[in-house]
Structure formats: structure tokens, C-alpha cells
C-alpha positions as CSV (number, residue, x, y, z in Angstrom):
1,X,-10.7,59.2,-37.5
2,X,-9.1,57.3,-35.3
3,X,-6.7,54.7,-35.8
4,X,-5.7,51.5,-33.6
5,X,-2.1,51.4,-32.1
6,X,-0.3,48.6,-34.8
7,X,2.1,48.0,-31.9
8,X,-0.6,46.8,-29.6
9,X,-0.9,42.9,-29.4
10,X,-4.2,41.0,-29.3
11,X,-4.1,38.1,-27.0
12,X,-6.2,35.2,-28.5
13,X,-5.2,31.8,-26.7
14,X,-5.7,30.7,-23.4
15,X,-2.0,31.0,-22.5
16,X,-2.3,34.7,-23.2
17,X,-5.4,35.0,-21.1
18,X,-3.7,33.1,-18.3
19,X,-0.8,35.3,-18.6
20,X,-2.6,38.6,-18.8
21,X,-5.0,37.9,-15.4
22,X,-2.3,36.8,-13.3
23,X,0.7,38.8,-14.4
24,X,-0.4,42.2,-12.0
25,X,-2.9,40.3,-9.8
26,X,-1.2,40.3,-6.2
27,X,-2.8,36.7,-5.5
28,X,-0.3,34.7,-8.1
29,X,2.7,35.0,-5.0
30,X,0.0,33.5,-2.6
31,X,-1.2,30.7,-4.7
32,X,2.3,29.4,-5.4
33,X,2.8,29.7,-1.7
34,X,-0.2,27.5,-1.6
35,X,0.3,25.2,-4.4
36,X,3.9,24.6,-3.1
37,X,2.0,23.7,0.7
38,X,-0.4,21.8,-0.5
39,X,2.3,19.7,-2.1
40,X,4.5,19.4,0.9
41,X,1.3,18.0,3.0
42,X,0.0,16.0,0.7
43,X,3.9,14.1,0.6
44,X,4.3,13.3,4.2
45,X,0.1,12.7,5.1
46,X,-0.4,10.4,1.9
47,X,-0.2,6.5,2.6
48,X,3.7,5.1,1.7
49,X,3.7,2.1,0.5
50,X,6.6,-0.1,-1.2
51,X,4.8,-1.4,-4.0
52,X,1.2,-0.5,-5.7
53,X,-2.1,-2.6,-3.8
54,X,-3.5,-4.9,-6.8
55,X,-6.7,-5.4,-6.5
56,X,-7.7,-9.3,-6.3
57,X,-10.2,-11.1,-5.2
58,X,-11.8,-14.7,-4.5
59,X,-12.9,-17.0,-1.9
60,X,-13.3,-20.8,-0.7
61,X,-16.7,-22.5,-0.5
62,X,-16.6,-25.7,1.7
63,X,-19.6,-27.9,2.3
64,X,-19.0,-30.8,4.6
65,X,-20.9,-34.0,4.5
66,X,-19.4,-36.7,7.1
67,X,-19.9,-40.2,5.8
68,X,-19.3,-39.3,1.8
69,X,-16.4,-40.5,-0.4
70,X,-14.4,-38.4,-2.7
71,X,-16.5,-39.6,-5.4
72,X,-19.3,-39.1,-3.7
73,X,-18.5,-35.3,-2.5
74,X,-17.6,-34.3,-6.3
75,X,-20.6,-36.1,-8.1
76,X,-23.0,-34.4,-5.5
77,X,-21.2,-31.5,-4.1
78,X,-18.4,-30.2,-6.3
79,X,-19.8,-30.3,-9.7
80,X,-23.0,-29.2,-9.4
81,X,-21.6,-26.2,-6.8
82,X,-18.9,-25.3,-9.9
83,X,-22.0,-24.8,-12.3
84,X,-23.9,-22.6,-10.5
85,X,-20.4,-20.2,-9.3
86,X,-19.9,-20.0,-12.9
87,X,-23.3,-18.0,-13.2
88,X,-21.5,-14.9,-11.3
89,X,-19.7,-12.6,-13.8
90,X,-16.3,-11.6,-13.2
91,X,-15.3,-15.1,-12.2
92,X,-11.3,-16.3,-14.1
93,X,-10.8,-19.6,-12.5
94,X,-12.6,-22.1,-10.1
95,X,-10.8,-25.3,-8.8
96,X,-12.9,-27.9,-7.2
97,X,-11.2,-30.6,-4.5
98,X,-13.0,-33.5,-3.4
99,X,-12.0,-35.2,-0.2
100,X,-13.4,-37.7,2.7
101,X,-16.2,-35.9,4.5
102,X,-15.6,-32.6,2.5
103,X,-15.5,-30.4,-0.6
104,X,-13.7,-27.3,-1.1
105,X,-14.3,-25.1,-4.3
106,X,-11.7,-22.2,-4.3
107,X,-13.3,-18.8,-6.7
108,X,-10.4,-16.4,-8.7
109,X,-12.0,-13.2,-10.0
110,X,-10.2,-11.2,-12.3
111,X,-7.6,-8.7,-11.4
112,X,-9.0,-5.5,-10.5
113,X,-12.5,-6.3,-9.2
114,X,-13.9,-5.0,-6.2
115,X,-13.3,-7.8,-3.5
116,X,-16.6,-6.7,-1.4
117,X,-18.8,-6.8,-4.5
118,X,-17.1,-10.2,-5.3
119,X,-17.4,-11.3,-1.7
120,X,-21.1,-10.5,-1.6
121,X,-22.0,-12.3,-5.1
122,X,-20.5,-15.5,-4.3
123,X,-22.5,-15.3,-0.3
124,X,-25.5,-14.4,-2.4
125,X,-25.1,-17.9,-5.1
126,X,-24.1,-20.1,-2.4
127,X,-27.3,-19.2,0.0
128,X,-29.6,-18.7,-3.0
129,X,-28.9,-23.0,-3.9
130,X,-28.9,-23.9,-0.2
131,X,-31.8,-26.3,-1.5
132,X,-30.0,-27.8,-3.8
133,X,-27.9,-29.2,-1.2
134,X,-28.0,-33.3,-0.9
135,X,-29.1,-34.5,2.6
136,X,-26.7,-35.0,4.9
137,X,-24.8,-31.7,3.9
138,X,-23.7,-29.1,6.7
139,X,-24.3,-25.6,6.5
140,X,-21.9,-24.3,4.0
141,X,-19.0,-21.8,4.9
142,X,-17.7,-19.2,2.8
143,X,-14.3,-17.5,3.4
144,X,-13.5,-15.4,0.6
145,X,-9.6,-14.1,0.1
146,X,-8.2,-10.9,1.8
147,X,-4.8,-10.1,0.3
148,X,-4.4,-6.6,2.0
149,X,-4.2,-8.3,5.9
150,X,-2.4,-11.7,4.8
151,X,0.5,-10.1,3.8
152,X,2.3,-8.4,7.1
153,X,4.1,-5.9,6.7
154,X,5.7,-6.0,10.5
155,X,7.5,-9.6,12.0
156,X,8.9,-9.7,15.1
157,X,10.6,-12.7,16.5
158,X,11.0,-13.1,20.2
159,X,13.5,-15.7,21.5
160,X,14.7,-16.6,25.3
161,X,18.1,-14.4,26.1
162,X,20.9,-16.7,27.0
163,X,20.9,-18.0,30.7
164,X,17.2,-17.1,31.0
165,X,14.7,-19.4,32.7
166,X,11.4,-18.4,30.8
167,X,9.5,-21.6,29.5
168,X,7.8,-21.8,26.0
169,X,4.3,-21.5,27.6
170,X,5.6,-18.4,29.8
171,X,6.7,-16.7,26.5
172,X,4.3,-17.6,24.6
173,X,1.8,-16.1,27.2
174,X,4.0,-13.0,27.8
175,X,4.1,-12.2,23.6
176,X,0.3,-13.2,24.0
177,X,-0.6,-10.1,25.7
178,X,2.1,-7.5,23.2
179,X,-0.3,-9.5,20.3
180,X,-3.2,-7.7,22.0
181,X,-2.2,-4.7,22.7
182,X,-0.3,-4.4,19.2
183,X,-3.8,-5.3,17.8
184,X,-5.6,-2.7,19.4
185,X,-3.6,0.2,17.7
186,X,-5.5,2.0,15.2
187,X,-4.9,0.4,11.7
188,X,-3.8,-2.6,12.4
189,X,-5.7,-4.8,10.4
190,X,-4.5,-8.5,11.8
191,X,-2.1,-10.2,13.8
192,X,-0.9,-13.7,14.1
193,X,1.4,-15.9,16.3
194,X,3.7,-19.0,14.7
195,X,5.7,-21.0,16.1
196,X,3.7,-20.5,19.9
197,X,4.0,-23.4,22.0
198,X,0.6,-23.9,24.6
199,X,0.1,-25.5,27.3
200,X,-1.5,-28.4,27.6
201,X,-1.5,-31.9,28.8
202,X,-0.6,-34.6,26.8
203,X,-1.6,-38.2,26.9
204,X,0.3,-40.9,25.3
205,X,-1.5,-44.5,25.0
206,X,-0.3,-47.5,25.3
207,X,-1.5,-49.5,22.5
208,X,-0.9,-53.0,24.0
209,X,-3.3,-51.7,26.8
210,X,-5.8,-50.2,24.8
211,X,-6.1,-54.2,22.9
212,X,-6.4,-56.1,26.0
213,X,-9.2,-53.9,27.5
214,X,-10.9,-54.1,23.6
215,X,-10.7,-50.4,23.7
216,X,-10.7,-48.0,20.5
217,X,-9.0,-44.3,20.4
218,X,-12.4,-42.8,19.6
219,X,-13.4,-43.8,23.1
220,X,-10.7,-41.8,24.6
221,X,-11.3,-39.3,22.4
222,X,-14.9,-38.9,23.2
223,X,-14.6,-39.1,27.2
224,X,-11.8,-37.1,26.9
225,X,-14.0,-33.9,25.1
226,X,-17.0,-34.5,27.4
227,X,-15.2,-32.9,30.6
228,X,-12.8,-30.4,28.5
229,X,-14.6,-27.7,28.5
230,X,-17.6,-26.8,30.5
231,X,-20.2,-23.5,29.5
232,X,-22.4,-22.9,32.7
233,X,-25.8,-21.6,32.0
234,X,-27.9,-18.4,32.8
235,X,-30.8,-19.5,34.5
236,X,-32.2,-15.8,35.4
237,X,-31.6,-12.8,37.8
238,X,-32.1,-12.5,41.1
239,X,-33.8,-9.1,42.7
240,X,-31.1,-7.7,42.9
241,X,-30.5,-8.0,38.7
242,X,-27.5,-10.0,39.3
243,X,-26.9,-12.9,37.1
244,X,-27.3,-16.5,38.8
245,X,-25.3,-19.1,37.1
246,X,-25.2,-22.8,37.3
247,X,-22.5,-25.2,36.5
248,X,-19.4,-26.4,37.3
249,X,-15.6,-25.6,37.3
250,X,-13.5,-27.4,34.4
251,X,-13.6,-31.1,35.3
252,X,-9.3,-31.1,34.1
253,X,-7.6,-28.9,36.4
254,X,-4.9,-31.3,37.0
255,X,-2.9,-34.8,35.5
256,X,-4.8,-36.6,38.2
257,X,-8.1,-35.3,37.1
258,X,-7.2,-36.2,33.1
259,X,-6.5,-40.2,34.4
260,X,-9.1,-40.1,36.9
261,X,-11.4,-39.8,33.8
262,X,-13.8,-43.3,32.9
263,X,-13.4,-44.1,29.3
264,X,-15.8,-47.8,29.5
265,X,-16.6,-50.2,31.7
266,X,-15.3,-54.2,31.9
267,X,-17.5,-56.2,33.7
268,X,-18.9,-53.4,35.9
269,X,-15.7,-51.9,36.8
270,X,-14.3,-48.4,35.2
271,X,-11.6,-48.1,33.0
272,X,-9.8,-45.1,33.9
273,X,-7.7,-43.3,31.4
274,X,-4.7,-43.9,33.4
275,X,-4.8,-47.4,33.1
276,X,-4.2,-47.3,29.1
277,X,-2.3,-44.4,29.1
278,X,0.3,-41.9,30.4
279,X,-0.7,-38.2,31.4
280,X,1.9,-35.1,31.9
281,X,2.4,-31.7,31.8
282,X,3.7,-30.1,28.9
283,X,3.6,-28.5,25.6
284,X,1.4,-28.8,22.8
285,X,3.8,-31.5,21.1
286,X,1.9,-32.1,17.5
287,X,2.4,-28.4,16.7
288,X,5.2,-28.8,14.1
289,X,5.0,-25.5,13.2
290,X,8.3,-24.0,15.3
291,X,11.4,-22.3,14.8
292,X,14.1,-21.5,15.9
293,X,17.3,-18.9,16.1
294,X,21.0,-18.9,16.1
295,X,23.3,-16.7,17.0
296,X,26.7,-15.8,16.8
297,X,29.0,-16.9,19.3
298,X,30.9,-13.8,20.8
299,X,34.0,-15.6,21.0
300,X,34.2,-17.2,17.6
301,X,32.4,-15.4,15.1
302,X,32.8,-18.6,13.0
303,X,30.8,-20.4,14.9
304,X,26.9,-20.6,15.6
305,X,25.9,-20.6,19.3
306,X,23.0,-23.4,20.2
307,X,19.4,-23.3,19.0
308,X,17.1,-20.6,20.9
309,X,13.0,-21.3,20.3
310,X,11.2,-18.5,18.7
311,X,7.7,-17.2,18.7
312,X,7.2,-14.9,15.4
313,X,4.1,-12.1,15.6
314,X,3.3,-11.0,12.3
315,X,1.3,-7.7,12.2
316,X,-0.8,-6.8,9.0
317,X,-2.7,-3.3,8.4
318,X,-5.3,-2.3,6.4
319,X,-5.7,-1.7,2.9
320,X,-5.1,2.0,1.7
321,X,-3.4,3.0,5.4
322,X,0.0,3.9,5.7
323,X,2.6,1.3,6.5
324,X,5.3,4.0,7.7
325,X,2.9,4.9,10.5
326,X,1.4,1.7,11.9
327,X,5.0,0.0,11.8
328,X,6.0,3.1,14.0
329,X,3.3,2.4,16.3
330,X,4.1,-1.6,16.5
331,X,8.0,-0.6,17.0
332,X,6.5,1.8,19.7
333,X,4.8,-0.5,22.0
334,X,7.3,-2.6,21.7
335,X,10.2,-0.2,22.8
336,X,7.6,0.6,26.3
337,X,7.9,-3.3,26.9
338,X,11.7,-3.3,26.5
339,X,12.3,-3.2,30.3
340,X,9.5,-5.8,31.2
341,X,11.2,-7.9,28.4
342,X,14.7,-7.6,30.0
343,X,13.4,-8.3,33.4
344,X,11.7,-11.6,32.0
345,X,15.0,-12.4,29.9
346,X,13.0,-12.2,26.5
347,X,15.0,-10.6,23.4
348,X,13.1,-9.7,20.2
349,X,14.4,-8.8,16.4
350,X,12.6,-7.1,14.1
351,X,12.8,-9.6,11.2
352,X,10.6,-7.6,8.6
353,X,9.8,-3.4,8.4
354,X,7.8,-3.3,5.6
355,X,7.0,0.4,6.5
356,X,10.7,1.2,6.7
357,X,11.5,-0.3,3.8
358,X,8.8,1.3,1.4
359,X,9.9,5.0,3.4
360,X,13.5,4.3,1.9
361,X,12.0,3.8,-1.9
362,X,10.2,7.3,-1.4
363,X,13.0,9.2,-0.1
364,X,15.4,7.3,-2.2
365,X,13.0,8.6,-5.4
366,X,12.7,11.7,-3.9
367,X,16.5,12.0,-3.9
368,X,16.6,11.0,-7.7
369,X,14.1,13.5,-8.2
370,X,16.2,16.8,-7.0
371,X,19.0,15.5,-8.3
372,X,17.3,15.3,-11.7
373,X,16.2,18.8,-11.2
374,X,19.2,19.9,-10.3
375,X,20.7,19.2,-13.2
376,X,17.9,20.7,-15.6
377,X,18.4,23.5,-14.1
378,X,22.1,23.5,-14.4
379,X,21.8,22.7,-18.0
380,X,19.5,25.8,-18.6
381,X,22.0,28.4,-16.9
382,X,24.7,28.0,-19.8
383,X,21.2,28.1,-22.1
384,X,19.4,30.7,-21.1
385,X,20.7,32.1,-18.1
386,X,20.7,32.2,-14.2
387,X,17.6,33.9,-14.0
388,X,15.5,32.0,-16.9
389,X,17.2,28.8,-14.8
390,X,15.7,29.8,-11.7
391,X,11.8,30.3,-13.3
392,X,11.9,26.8,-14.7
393,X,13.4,25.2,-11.8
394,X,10.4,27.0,-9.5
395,X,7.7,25.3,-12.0
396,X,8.7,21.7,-11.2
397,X,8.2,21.6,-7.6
398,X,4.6,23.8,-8.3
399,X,3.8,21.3,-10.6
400,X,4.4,17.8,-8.5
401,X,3.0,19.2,-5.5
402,X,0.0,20.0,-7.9
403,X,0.0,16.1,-8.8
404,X,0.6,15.0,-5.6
405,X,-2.1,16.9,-3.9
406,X,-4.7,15.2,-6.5
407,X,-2.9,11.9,-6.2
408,X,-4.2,12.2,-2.5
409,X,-8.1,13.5,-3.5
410,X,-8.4,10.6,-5.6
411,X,-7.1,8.1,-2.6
412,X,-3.8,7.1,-4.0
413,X,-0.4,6.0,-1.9
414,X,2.7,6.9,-2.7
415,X,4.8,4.0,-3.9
416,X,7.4,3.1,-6.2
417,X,5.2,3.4,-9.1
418,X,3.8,6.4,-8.7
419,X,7.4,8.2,-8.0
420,X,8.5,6.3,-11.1
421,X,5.6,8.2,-13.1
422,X,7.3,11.1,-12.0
423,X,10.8,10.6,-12.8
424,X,9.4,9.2,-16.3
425,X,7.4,12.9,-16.6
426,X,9.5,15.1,-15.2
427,X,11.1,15.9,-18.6
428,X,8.3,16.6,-20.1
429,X,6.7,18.6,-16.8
430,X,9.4,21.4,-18.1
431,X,8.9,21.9,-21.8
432,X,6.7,23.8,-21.6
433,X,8.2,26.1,-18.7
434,X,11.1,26.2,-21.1
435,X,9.3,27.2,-24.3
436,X,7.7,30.1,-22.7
437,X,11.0,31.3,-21.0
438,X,12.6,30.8,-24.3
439,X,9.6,32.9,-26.2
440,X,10.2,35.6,-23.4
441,X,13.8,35.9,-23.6
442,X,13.8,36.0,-27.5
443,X,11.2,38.9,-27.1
444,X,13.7,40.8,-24.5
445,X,16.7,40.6,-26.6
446,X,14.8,41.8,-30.1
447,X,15.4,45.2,-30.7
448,X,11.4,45.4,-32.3
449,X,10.7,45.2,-28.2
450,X,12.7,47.7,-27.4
451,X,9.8,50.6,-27.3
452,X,7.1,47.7,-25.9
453,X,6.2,47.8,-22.1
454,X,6.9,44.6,-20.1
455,X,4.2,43.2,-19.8
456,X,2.6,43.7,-22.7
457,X,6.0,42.0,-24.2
458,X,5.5,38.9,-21.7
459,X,1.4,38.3,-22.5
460,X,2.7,38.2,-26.4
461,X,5.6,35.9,-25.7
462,X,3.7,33.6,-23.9
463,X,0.3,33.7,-26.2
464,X,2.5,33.2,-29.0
465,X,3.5,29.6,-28.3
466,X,0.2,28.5,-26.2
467,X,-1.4,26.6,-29.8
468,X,1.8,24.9,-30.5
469,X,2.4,24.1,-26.6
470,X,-1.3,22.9,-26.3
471,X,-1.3,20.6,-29.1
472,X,2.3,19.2,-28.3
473,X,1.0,18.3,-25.0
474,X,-2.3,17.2,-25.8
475,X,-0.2,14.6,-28.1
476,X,2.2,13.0,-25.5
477,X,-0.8,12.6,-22.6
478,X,-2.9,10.5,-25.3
479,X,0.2,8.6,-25.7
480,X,-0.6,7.5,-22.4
481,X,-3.9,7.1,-22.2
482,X,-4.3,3.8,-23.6
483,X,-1.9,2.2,-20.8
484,X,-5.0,2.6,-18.7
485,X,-7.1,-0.5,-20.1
486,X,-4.3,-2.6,-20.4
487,X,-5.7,-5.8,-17.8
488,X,-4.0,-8.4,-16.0
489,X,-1.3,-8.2,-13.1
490,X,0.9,-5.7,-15.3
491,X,-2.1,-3.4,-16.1
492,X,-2.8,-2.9,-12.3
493,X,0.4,-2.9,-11.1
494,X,1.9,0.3,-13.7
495,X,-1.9,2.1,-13.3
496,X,-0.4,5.2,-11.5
497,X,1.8,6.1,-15.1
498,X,-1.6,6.9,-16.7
499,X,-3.3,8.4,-14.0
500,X,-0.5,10.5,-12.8
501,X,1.2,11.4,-16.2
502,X,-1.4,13.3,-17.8
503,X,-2.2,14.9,-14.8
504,X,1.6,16.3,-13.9
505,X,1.5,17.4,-18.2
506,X,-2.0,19.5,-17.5
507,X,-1.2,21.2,-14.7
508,X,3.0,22.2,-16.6
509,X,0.4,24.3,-18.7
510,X,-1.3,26.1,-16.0
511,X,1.7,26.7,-14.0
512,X,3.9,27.7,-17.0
513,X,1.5,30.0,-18.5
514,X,0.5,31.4,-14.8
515,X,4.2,31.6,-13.0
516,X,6.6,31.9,-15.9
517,X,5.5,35.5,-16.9
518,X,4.8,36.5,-13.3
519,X,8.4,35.8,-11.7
520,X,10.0,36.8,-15.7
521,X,8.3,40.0,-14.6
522,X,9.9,40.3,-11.3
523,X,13.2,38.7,-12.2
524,X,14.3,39.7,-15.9
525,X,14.5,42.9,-17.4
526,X,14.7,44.0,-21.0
527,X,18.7,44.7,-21.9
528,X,19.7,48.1,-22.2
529,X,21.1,49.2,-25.8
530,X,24.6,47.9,-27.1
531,X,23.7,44.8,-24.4
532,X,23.4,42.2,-26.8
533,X,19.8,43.0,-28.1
534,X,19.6,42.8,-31.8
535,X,19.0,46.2,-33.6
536,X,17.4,45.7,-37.3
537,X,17.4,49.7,-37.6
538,X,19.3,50.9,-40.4
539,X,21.6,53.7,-40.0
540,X,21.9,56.4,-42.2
541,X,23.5,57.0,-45.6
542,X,26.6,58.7,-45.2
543,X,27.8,61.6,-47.7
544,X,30.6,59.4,-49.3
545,X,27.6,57.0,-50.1
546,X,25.4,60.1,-51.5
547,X,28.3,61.0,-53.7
548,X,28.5,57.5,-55.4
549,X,25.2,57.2,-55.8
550,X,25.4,60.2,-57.8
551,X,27.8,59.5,-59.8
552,X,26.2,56.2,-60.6
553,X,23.1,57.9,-61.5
């Protein structure tokens, strides 16, 4: 008959198992290698951002109807348009406005609905009750709310140097042509000009004039946009296939073409525009919308030099991109057109780098987070030892880069938040490192493991505590589950916590039932006798104890 070994251990939980298959297998080095790459790749490709992208979404309906009264537009308009929006599910808020000639009904979903579904219900409400219109109503238009491209995350303000003889229209023209090319870059979601001051000519009526020829402003208005623009037609091709086109040049080239133009007639004689008003060459003067810079003076530091005008270019990208990258590529073009700036005595200062700006919260996390390591692993020297510190230390890096590289699957950026989640897990990430370690350095040091072959010793040590582990950790992710439907502004804003934490806790298992025996293995060995392991033997009865015994007896 034969009898099983007593000293053999059978392994019955999963941490065993994980321990026993990849404790010999020559692969476990290479997946590290690969878990650890994976993680490094999945740092530097994902999008950075500063802060988490919140999902909102809404829109603006706005019927015109020339002729109608506030009252009017809201009776007919506004409050009927308000009861059919509110058919559409997902809708928080609608605020109506009711003005002359127009209505405006402005549509807030709630946080965290998709803005292209949203966009496409309200198109689909307002065109399905296009009949219910009243006469008179224009073709509605719908511009629904696109928070990812209003919000720029690059502004540049350009300014004339000091002593330079550019005009407002020359730089406005000049920073014209960077908007373009800036826009072209891959990205780069919108771009805007404020503060740009165009050309144009401006006429300035003499209202004394315009009385005695019994003249309105809607005259001058109306002769005045007959000749500003002029689209030639196609009429066909010649045999050639070349278009022919008929029309004329623009009727304004000059100031003598704008008061050469007839606004009536008195008694069979033109009125001309110049005889009720004053032309010139300038600016477009109703645009309030400037700014402006001060400097410095070099002299007197105290002291602010005079007022420059400034043409700010905001540059927005698109949603889930990185910032880092497309501000790189705006600060790029720029630095090519430094020279042809200098020669036209233009100066520019970046005013806002939201891609540098969320780059410094990652790294500055980044920093917190080796530092934080750091000192776990400091802390487990004096504990454990060097060797037990360096196997847990190893695990945390496997294990972010493990969260990180399924952060990026699942379309995530790496933000503020999402580092935080990491700093808020990374004591947890190494319990379980440090249970096993623990486990395995108990086993080395008892003298019951003296006779027991390494590995053996390790699959024991870890199966030992994989229950306990499991459950222990199975109790602090459901702790975070239910941050997940938490709604509102909050609920999307701290989202990465519950999506990244239980993640980072799942894959601390895996790697410190998979790593933790594998480099104890190649790191530790079991102490030699009289090294500190504990013997339980007990030593044998000497004579002088025989001798009492018998006497006793």
C-alpha cells in the first residue's frame, strides 16, 4: 500500500494556481517586460488633458417672423415650440425669449448625455412640427451647444512692436492667413479672431441733410446693399469646356464709387450719397469688441508704456484629442513665422497653454506618485527587508501600467482625475503584494520549511492567503462601485475613481499572485540554520534529566 507524502501541499485557490503556472514558466520575465511597455506607451500616447471632458449637451431653436411683437412671437412661437421640445426625453431645462421679429428657445439636457443623439432629437422635433408653424414664420435654425470647441485651449495675442508701421487692417490680414494655416493642422477643431479690425469704408450722415431732402436711413441702407456685393452667373461652357461668366466687377471699389451711389430722386434729379453724407477709408468703427496691451517701460519698471491694439486667435481642438500635441503644433507654426513677424514688426504672446498647463498636472502627479512609492518601499526595508522591498516596489509600476493600458482601450485621457484615482489606490494596489511577501517570508524563516523545496514552499505561501486576499479586495472595489451612478456635474466630473479603482485593485491580484513568487524565487532564499529561522525541534533529554526522572518515579 501506498501512502501519500503528508508533507506535500494541495493547492486549492486560484492564487495557488496562478503561482504554480507561472513560477517555472520562462514567459513570466517577458510578460512583465511587456506589461511594464505597455504601460510606458500607453502614458505618453494617451490624450492629456487638465481637467476630465463632462459630457453636456443642448441647443438653440430660433424661428424668425419679421413684423411680430414680443407678445405675439411667445403666444404663437415660443409656447407652443416649448410644448412640443418637452416631448424629447432627456431634456433638464428649456428657457424661452421672445423678442421683436424673433424667438429663441434655448434646450439643456442632462449631464452626461450623448450631445449627437441630443443634437439629432431636437433636428428631428423641430422639422417633424414645421406645419405647425404660423404664416409668416422663416425656416427655423437649430444650433445646438458644442462645449469641447468653445472652450480654447491655445490664445495668442499679437500686438504692433514699438516704432512699427503695420495698420490694424495689415495685421489683422497678416494673423488672417496664421488663423488658416493654424486651422488646417490635424485636430484642431476651431479657431477664432477678437478684437480684428477690417477694412471697410464708413459713411457718416448728416442728419440735417438727410431732413431736408425728406430722406430715411433705410434708403441709404438699401442702395447702399444693392451694389455691395455682386455674384456673376454661369451661363454655360464654351467648346472648349471652359466656364463663361457674366457680370460685373464690385460696383464699390473706391470712396468715389460709395458717394457716386443714387439713393432717390427730387424732382428728376439724383441724390447721391455724397450729398447727405461723408465717405472715408477706414476701419470697421462699430466693432467694440477690441483690446488692447501694455507694457512695461524699460526705463521705469513702475510705469506702463502706451496702449498697443491687439488681435487675440483662440485655437480649440477636438473632443477626446490631446491638448499637449495640438498646442505643440499651434506654437510650431507660429515659431516658422517668427522671422516674417519681425520683418513686419508684429510681436505675439502666448496668453493661454492649456496643453502645457494640463502636461505639468501629469508630471507633477507623476512626481507624487514615485515619491509615494518611494517611500512604501523604504518603509518595507526595515519590515521585511531589502529584497521583499524590492518585489513589492516592482508590483506597482506592473500594476498602473496594467491600468493605464486599459484606461487607453476604453478611450480615456489622462487628467487630474484619473492620476488622483491613482494616488487614492495606490495603497491599496500593494496589500496584497505585501500579504503574499509577508506569507512567503514567514514560510522561509519557519523551521517546519526547512526540508520543503522552494517552490513548493512559495505556491503554499501564496495559496494560503489567496481567500482572505480575494474577499478583502472584492470588499474595498464594491466600496466604489456605487460612485459610478452618482449624476450631476460631480458624478461626471470624479467618474475615472470608479472606473479606474477597481480596475488598478484586480489587476494587484494578478500581478501579486503571478510576480511575487516568481522574483521571491529568483531573489530570496530560505536561511541557513542558526540564521534566525525558528526551530520547534526538541532536543534531547540529557542524563542529569534521566536521573531525576528516576528518582521521581
Amino acid at each position: 500500500m501506498i501512502m501519500a507524502n503528508p508533507d506535500k501541499y494541495e493547492v486549492t485557490d486560484y492564487a495557488g494556481k496562478l503561482a504554480k503556472e507561472f513560477l517555472q514558466n520562462p514567459l513570466t520575465a517577458l510578460l512583465g517586460g511587456f506589461l511594464l511597455l505597455m504601460g510606458y506607451l500607453a502614458l505618453n500616447i494617451m490624450p492629456r488633458e487638465e481637467d476630465p471632458q463632462i459630457a453636456i449637451s443642448g441647443g438653440a431653436v430660433i424661428v424668425a417672423m419679421p413684423g411680430a411683437s414680443p407678445h405675439e412671437i411667445e403666444n404663437i412661437i415660443v409656447n407652443p415650440l416649448e410644448r412640443k421640445l418637452r416631448e424629447i426625453k432627456g431634456i433638464e431645462h428649456i428657457y424661452g425669449m421672445a423678442m421683436d421679429n424673433v424667438g429663441i428657445v434655448n434646450v439643456m439636457y442632462y449631464i452626461g448625455e450623448n450631445r449627437e443623439d441630443s443634437n439629432l432629437k431636437l433636428y428631428d422635433k423641430v422639422m417633424q412640427n414645421m406645419d405647425t408653424l404660423p404664416k409668416g414664420a422663416m425656416q427655423p435654425l437649430i444650433k445646438p451647444f458644442d462645449i469641447d470647441i468653445d472652450i480654447p485651449i491655445v490664445t495668442v495675442a499679437f500686438y504692433p512692436k514699438k516704432g512699427s508701421h503695420t495698420s490694424d487692417v495689415e495685421l489683422f490680414n497678416i494673423v488672417r492667413k496664421v488663423q488658416q494655416e493654424i486651422n488646417a493642422k490635424k485636430n484642431v477643431a476651431k479657431t477664432t479672431l477678437k478684437g480684428a479690425r477690417k477694412a471697410q469704408y464708413n459713411i457718416e450722415v448728416d442728419m440735417g441733410k438727410l431732413s431736408a431732402y425728406h430722406l430715411s436711413l433705410g434708403q441709404i441702407m438699401q442702395a447702399v446693399q444693392a451694389v455691395a456685393a455682386d455674384v456673376p452667373d454661369v451661363k454655360g461652357k464654351t467648346r472648349d469646356n471652359h466656364l463663361v461668366i457674366f457680370g460685373v466687377k464690385n460696383a464699390i471699389e473706391s470712396i468715389q464709387d460709395v458717394g457716386a451711389l443714387i439713393v432717390a430722386q427730387y424732382r428728376g434729379s439724383p441724390i447721391y450719397l455724397r450729398d447727405v453724407a461723408s465717405v472715408s477709408e477706414g476701419i470697421d468703427i462699430q466693432n467694440f469688441q477690441t483690446a488692447s496691451l501694455r507694457f512695461k517701460e524699460e526705463a521705469n519698471a513702475t510705469r506702463l508704456g502706451p496702449e498697443r491694439h491687439q488681435i487675440t486667435l483662440s485655437v480649440s481642438k477636438l473632443g477626446g484629442t490631446n491638448a499637449v500635441f495640438v498646442a505643440e503644433d499651434v506654437i510650431k507654426i507660429l515659431e516658422e513665422h517668427r522671422e516674417a513677424f519681425a520683418r513686419e514688426g508684429i510681436g505675439y504672446l502666448i496668453t493661454r497653454n492649456y496643453g502645457s498647463r494640463a502636461d505639468e498636472a501629469v508630471n507633477e502627479l507623476m512626481h507624487h506618485l514615485i515619491i509615494t512609492i518611494l517611500i512604501i518601499s523604504v518603509m518595507l526595508i526595515f519590515a521585511l527587508g531589502w529584497k521583499e522591498s524590492l518585489i513589492v516596489t516592482f508590483t506597482v509600476p506592473a500594476i498602473l501600467a496594467i491600468t493605464l493600458f486599459i484606461a487607453y482601450l476604453s478611450g480615456q485621457t489622462i487628467n487630474r482625475i484619473t492620476l488622483f484615482a491613482f494616488l487614492l489606490s495606490l495603497g491599496l494596489l500593494v496589500d496584497a503584494a505585501i500579504i503574499v511577501i509577508e506569507n512567503i517570508h514567514r514560510h522561509l524563516h519557519d523551521a517546519a520549511s526547512e526540508h520543503k523545496e522552494m517552490g513548493a514552499l512559495l505556491e503554499e505561501a501564496t495559496d494560503e492567503i489567496g481567500a482572505p486576499t480575494n474577499v478583502a479586495t472584492l470588499a474595498i472595489i464594491l466600496t466604489m462601485v456605487p460612485m459610478a451612478f452618482v449624476g450631476g456635474m460631480m458624478g461626471s466630473f470624479m467618474k475615472p475613481i470608479p472606473y479606474n479603482v477597481p480596475v488598478a485593485l484586480i489587476a494587484s491580484l494578478f500581478v501579486a499572485y503571478i510576480f511575487t513568487p516568481y522574483l521571491s524565487l529568483k531573489l530570496l532564499k530560505k536561511p541557513r540554520c542558526g540564521d534566525g529561522a525558528l526551530d520547534l525541534s526538541l532536543d534531547a533529554p540529557t542524563d542529569d534529566t534521566d536521573d531525576d526522572t528516576e528518582e521521581t518515579s
